[in-house]
NUVEXVEX-71987 format. One record per atom (N, C-alpha, C): residue in one letter; atom name; x, y, z. Coordinates in nm, 2 decimals, m for minus. Example, Ala and Ser with C-alpha at 12.3 -4.5 7.8 and 13.67 -1.06 7.14 Angstrom:
BEGIN
ATOM  r   a      xx      yy      zz
ATOM  a   N    1.32   m0.57    0.78
ATOM  a  CA    1.23   m0.45    0.78
ATOM  a   C    1.32   m0.33    0.78
ATOM  s   N    1.28   m0.22    0.71
ATOM  s  CA    1.37   m0.11    0.71
ATOM  s   C    1.29    0.00    0.79
***
This chain:
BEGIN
ATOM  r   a      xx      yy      zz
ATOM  x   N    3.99   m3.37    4.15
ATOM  x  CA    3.90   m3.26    4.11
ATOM  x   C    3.77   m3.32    4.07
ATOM  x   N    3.69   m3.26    4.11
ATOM  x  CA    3.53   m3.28    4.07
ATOM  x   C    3.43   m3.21    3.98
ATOM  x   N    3.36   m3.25    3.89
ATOM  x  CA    3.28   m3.17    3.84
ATOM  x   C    3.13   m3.17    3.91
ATOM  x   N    3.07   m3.11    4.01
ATOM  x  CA    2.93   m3.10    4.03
ATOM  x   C    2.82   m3.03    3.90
ATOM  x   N    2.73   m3.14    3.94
ATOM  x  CA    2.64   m3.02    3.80
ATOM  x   C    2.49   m3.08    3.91
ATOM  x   N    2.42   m2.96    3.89
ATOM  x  CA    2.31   m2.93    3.94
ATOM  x   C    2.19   m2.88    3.82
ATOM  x   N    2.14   m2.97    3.75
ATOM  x  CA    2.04   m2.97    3.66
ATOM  x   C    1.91   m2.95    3.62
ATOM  x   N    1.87   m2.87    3.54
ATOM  x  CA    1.70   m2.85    3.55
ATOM  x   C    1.63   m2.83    3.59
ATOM  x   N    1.70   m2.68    3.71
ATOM  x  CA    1.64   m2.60    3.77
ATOM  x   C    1.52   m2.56    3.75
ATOM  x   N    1.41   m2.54    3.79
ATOM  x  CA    1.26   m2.44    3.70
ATOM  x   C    1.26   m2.37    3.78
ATOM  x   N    1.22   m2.24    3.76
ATOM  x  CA    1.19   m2.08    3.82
ATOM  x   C    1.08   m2.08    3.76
ATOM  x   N    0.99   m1.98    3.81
ATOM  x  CA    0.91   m1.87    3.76
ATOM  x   C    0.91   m1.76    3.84
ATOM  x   N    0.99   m1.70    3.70
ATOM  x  CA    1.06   m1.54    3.75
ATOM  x   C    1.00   m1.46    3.60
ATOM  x   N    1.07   m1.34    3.66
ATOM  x  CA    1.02   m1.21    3.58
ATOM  x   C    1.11   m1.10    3.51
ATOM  x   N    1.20   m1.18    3.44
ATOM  x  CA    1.32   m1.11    3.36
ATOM  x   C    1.25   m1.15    3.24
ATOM  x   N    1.36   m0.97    3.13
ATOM  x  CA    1.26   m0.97    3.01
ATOM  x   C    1.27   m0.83    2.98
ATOM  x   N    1.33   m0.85    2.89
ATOM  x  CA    1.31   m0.65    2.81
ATOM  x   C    1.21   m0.59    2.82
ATOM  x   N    1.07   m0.71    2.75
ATOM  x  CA    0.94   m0.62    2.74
ATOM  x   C    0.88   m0.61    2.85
ATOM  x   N    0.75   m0.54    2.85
ATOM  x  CA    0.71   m0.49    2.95
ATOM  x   C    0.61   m0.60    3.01
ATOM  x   N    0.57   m0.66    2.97
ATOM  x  CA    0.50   m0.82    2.94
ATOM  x   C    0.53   m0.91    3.02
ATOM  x   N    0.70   m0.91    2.98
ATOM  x  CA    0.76   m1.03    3.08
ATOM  x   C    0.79   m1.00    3.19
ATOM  x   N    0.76   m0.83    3.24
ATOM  x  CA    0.82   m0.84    3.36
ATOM  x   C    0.70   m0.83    3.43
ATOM  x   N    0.60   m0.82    3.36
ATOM  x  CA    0.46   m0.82    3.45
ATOM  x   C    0.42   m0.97    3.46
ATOM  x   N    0.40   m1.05    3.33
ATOM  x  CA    0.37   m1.19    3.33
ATOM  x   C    0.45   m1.30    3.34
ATOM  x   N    0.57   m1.25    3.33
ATOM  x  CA    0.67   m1.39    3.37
ATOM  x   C    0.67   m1.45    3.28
ATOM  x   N    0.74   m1.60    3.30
ATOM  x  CA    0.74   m1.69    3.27
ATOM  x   C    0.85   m1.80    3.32
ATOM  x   N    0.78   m1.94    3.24
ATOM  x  CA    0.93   m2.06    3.31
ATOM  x   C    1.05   m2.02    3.28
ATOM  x   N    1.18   m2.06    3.35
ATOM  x  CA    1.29   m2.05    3.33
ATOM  x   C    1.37   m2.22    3.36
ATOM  x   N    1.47   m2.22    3.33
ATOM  x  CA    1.55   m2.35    3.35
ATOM  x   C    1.69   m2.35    3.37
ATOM  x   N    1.78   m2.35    3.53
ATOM  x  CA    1.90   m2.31    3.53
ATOM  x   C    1.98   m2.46    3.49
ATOM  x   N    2.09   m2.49    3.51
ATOM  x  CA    2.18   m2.53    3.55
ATOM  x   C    2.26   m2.48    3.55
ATOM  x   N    2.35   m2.57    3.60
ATOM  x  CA    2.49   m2.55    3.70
ATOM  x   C    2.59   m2.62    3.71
ATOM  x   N    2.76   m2.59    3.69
ATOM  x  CA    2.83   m2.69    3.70
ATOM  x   C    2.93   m2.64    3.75
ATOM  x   N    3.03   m2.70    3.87
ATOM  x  CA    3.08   m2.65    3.95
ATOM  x   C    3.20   m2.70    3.95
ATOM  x   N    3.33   m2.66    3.95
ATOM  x  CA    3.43   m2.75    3.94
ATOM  x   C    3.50   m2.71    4.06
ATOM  x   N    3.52   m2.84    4.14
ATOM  x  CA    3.58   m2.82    4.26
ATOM  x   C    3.68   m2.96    4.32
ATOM  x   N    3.74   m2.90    4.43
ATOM  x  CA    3.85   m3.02    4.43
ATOM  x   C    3.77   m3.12    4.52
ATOM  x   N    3.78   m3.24    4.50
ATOM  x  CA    3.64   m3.33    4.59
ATOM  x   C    3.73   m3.44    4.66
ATOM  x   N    3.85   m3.44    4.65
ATOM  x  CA    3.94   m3.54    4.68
ATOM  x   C    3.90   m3.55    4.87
ATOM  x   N    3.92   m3.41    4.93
ATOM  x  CA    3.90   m3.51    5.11
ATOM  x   C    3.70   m3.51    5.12
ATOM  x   N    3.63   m3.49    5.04
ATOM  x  CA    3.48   m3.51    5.10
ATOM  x   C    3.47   m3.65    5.04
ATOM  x   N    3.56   m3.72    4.92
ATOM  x  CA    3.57   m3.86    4.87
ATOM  x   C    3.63   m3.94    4.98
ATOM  x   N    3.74   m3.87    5.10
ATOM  x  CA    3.81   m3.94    5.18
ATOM  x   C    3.75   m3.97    5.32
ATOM  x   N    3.67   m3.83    5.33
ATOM  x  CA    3.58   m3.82    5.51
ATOM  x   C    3.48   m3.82    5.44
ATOM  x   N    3.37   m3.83    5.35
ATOM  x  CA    3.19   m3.81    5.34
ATOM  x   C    3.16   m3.75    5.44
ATOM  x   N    3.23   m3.63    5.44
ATOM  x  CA    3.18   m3.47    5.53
ATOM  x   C    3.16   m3.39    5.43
ATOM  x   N    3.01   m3.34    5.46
ATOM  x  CA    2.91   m3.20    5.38
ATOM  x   C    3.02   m3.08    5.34
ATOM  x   N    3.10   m3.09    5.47
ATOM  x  CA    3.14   m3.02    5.50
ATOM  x   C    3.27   m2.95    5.40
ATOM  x   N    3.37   m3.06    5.38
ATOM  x  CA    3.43   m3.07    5.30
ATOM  x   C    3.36   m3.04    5.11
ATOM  x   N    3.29   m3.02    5.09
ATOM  x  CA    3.27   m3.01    4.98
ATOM  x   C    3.13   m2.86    4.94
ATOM  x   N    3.06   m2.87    4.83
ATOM  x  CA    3.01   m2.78    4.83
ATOM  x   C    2.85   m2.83    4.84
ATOM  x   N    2.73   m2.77    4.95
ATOM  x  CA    2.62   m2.78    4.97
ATOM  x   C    2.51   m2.77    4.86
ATOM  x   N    2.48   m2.85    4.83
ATOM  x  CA    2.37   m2.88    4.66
ATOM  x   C    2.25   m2.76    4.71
ATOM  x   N    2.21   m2.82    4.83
ATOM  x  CA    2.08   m2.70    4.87
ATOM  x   C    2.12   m2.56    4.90
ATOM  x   N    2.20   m2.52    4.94
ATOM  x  CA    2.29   m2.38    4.92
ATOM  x   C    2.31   m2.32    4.81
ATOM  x   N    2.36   m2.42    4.73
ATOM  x  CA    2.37   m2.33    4.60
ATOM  x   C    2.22   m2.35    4.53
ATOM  x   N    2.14   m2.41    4.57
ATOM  x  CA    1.98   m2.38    4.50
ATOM  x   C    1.89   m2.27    4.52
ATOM  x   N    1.92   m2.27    4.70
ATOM  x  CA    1.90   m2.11    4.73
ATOM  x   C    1.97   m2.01    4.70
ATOM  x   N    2.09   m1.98    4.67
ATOM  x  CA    2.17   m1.92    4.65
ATOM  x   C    2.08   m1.88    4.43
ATOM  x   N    2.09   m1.97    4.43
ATOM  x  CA    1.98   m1.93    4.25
ATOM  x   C    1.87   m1.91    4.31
ATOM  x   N    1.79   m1.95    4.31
ATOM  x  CA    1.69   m1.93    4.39
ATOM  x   C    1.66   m1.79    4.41
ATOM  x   N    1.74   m1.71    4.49
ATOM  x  CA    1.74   m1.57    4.55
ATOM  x   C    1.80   m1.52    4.43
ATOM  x   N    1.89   m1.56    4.34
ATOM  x  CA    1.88   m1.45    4.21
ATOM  x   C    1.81   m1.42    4.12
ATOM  x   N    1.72   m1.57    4.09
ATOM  x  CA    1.61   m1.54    3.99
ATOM  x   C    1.50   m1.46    4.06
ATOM  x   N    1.46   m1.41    4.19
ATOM  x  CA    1.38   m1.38    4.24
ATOM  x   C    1.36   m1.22    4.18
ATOM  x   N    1.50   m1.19    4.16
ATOM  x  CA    1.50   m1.05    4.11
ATOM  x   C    1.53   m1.03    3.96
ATOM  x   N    1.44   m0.94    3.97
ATOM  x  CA    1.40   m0.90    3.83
ATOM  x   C    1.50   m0.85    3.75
ATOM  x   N    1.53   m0.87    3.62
ATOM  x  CA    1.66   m0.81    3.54
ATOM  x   C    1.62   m0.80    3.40
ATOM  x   N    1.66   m0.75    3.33
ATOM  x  CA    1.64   m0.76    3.14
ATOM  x   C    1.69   m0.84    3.10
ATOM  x   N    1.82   m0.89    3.15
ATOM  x  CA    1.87   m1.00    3.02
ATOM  x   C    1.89   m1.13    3.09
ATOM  x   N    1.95   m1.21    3.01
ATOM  x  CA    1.99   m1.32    3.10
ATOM  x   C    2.13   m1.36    3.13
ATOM  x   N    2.18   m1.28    3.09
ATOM  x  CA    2.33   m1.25    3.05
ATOM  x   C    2.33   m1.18    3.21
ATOM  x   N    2.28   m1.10    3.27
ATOM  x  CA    2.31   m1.01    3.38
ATOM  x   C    2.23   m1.10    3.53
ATOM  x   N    2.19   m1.19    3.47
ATOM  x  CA    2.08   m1.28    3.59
ATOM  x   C    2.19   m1.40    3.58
ATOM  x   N    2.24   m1.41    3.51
ATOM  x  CA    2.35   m1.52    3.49
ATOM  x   C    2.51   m1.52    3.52
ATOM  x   N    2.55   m1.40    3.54
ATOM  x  CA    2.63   m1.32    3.59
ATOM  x   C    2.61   m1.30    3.77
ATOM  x   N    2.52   m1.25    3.80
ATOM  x  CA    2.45   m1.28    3.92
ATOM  x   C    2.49   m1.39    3.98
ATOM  x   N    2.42   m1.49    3.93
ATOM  x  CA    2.44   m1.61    3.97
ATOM  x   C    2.62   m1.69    4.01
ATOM  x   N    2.66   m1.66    3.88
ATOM  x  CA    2.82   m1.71    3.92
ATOM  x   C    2.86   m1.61    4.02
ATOM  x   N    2.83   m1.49    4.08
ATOM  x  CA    2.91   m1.42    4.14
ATOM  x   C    2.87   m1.48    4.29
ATOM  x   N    2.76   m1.47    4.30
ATOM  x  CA    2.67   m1.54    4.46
ATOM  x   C    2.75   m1.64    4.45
ATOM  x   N    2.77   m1.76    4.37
ATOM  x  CA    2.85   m1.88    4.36
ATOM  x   C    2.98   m1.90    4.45
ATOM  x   N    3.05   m1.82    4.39
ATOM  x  CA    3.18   m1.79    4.39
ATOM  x   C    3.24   m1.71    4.49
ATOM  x   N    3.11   m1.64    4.57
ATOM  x  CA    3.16   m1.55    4.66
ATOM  x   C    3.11   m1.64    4.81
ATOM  x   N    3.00   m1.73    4.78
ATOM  x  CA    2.94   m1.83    4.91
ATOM  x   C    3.05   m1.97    4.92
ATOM  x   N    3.11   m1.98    4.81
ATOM  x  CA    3.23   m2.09    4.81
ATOM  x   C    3.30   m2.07    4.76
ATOM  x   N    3.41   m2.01    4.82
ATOM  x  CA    3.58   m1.99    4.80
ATOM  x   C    3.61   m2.12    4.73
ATOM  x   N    3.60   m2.26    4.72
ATOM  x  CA    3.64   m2.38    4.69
ATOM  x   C    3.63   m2.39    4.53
ATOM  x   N    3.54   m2.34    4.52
ATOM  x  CA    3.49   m2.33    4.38
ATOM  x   C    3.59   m2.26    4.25
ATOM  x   N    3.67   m2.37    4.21
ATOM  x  CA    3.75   m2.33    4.09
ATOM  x   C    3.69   m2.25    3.95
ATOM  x   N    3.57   m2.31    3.94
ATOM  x  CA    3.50   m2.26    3.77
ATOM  x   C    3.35   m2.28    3.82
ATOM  x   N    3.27   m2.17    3.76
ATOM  x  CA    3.15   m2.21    3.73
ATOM  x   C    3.10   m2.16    3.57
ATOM  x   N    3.03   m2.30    3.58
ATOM  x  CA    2.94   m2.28    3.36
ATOM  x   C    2.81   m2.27    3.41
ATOM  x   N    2.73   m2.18    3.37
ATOM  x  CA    2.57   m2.16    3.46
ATOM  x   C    2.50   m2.13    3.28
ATOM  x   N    2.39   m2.26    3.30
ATOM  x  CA    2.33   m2.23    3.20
ATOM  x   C    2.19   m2.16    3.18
ATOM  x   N    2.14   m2.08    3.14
ATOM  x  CA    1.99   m2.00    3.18
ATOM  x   C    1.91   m2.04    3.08
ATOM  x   N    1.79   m2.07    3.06
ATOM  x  CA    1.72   m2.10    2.95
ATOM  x   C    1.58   m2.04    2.98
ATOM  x   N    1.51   m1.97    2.87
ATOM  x  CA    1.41   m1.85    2.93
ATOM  x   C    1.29   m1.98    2.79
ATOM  x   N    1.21   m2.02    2.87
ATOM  x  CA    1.11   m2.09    2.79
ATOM  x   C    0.99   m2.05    2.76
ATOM  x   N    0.98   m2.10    2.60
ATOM  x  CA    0.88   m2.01    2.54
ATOM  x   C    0.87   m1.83    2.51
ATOM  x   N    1.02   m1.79    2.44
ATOM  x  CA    1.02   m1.65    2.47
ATOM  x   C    0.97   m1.61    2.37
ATOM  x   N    0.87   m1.48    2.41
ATOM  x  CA    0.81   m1.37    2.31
ATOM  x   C    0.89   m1.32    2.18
ATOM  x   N    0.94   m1.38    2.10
ATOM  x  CA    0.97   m1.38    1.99
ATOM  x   C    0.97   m1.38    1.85
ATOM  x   N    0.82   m1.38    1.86
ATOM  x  CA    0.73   m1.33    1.72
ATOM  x   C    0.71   m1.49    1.63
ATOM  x   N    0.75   m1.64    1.71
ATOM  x  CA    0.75   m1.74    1.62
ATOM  x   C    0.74   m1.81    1.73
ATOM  x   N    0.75   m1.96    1.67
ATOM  x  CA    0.72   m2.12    1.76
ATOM  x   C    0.89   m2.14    1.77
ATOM  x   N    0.90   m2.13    1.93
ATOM  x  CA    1.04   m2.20    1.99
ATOM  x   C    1.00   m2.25    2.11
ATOM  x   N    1.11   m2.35    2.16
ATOM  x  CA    1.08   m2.39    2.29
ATOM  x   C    1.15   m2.30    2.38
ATOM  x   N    1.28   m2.26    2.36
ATOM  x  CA    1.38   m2.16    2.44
ATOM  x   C    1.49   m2.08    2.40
ATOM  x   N    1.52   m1.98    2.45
ATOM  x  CA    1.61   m1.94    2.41
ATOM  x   C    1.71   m1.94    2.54
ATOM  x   N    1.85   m1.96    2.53
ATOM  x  CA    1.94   m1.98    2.68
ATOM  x   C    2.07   m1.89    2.64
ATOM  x   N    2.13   m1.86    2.77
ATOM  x  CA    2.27   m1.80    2.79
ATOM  x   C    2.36   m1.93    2.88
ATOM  x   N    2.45   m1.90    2.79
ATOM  x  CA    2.55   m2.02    2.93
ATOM  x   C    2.69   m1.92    2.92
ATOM  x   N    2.72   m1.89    3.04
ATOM  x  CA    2.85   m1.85    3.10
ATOM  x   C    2.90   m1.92    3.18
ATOM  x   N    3.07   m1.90    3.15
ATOM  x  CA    3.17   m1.95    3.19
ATOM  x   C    3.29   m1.83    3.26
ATOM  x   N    3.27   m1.88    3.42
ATOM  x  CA    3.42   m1.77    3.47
ATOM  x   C    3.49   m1.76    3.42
ATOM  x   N    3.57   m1.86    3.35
ATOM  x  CA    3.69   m1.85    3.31
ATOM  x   C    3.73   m1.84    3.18
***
């Protein structure tokens, strides 16, 4: 069994309750951690066998692109694209981190992390 993690994604996307963020945006920062069985892509070093890094970046990629309110629902998104482009894929933990949020004080981020299982 394998753990893949795909880290420190940056977006600039337009999710956000207010009306602000969905007009102005801002950075975002995913990761990703994939648990899958890695035993024959360790045996043949075939792509094939295992799960495509660039796949699953467009696969995020094309979810942050759309707009949502929370991150909880953009994040949800995400594991389902996941999960539905690779059957292989035992668990996904998808971290979201919305930087610099309109929050009335000095933060660097606020994040959601979901877990399938």
């Amino acid at each position: 069994m394998g753990l893949i993690a795909i880290e420190n994604m940056e977006f600039y996307a337009y999710h956000g309750c207010f009306r602000e963020e969905r007009k102005i945006g801002t950075q975002f920062i995913v990761d990703i951690f994939l648990k899958i069985p890695t035993q024959e892509a360790e045996k043949t070093d075939n792509l094939r066998k295992t799960v495509d890094y660039q796949k699953v970046y467009l696969l995020i990629k094309k979810e942050m692109e759309q707009p949502s309110n929370l991150l909880e629902h953009v994040g949800r998104r995400i594991m389902d694209a996941v999960m539905q482009a690779f059957p292989t894929v035992e668990e996904v933990k998808v971290k979201l981190s919305k930087m610099n949020p309109p929050l009335g004080g000095k933060m660097d981020r606020v994040s959601v992390t979901l877990k399938n299982c």
